[in-house]
C-alpha positions as CSV (number, residue, x, y, z in Angstrom):
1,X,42.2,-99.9,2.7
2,X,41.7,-96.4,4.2
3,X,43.8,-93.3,4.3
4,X,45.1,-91.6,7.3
5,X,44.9,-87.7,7.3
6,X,48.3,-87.5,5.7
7,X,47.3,-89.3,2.9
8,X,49.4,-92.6,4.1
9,X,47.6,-95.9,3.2
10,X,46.6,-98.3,5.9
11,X,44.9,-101.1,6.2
12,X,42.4,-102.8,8.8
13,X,43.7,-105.9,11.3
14,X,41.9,-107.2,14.0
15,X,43.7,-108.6,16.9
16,X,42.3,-110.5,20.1
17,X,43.0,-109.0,23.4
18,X,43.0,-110.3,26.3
19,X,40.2,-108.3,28.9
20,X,42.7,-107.4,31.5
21,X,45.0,-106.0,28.3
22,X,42.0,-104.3,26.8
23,X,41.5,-102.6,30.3
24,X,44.8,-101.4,30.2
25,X,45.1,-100.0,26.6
26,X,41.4,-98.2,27.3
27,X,43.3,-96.5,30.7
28,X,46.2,-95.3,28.7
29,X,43.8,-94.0,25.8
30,X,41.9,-92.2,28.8
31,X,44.9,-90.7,30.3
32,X,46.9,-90.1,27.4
33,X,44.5,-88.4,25.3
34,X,45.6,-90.8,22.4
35,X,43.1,-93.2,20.8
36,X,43.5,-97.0,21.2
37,X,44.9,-97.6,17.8
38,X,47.6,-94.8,18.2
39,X,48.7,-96.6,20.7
40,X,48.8,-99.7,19.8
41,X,50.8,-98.3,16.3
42,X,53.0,-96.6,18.9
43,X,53.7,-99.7,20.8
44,X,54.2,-102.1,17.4
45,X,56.3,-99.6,16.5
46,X,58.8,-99.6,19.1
47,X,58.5,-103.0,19.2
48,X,59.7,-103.6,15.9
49,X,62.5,-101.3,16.1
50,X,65.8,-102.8,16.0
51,X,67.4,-101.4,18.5
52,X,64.3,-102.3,21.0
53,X,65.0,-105.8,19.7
54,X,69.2,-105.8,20.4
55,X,68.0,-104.4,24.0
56,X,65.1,-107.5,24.6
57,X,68.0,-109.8,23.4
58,X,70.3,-108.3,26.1
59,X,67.9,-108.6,28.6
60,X,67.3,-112.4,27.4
61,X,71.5,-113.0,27.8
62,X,71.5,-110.8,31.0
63,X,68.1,-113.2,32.4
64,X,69.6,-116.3,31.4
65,X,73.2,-115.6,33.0
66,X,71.6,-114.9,36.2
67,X,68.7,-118.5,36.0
68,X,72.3,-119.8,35.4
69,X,74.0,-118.7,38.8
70,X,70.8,-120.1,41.0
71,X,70.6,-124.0,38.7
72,X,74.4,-124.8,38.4
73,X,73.2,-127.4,35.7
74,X,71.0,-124.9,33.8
75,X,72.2,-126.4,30.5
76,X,71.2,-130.2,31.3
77,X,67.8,-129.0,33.1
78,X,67.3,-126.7,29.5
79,X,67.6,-129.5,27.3
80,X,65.6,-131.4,29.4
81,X,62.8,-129.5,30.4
82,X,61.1,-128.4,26.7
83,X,58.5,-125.7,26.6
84,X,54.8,-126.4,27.3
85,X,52.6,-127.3,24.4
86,X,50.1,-125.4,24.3
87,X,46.3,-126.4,25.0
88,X,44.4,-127.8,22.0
89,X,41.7,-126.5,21.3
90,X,38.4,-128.2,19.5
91,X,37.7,-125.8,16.1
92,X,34.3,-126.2,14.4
């Protein structure tokens, strides 16, 4: 556990980034001026509002009204057509 410079406590999380992702948070650090974690607080942030959340869940409703208009038997072809597993991996 560290402290930030207002004397908030944080603590230390590793997360695995993609390269073309870490490319694109290093650009914004670069043009923003902001550090990488900054933004990455800023962005978890926002995320986690709940308002941010309502709005992703309107955009879901909005997305799934229009698949519905171009596969008039969206609701047969969504029960029928699960998500992809995704790929095992072999863990030593």
């Amino acid at each position: 556990m560290c402290t930030t410079k207002y004397y908030m406590p944080s603590a230390t999380t590793s997360i695995r980034l993609r390269p073309d992702l870490r490319q694109q948070l290093e650009r914004a650090a670069q043009r923003t001026g902001l550090g990488r974690n900054t933004l990455v607080v800023q962005a978890l942030r926002k995320f986690l509002q709940p308002d941010f959340q309502a709005s992703l869940s309107e955009k879901a409703r909005r997305q799934s009204l229009t698949a519905s208009k171009h596969e008039p038997d969206w609701e047969r072809v969504a029960e029928l057509d699960p998500w992809p597993s995704p790929p095992h991996r072999n863990r030593k």
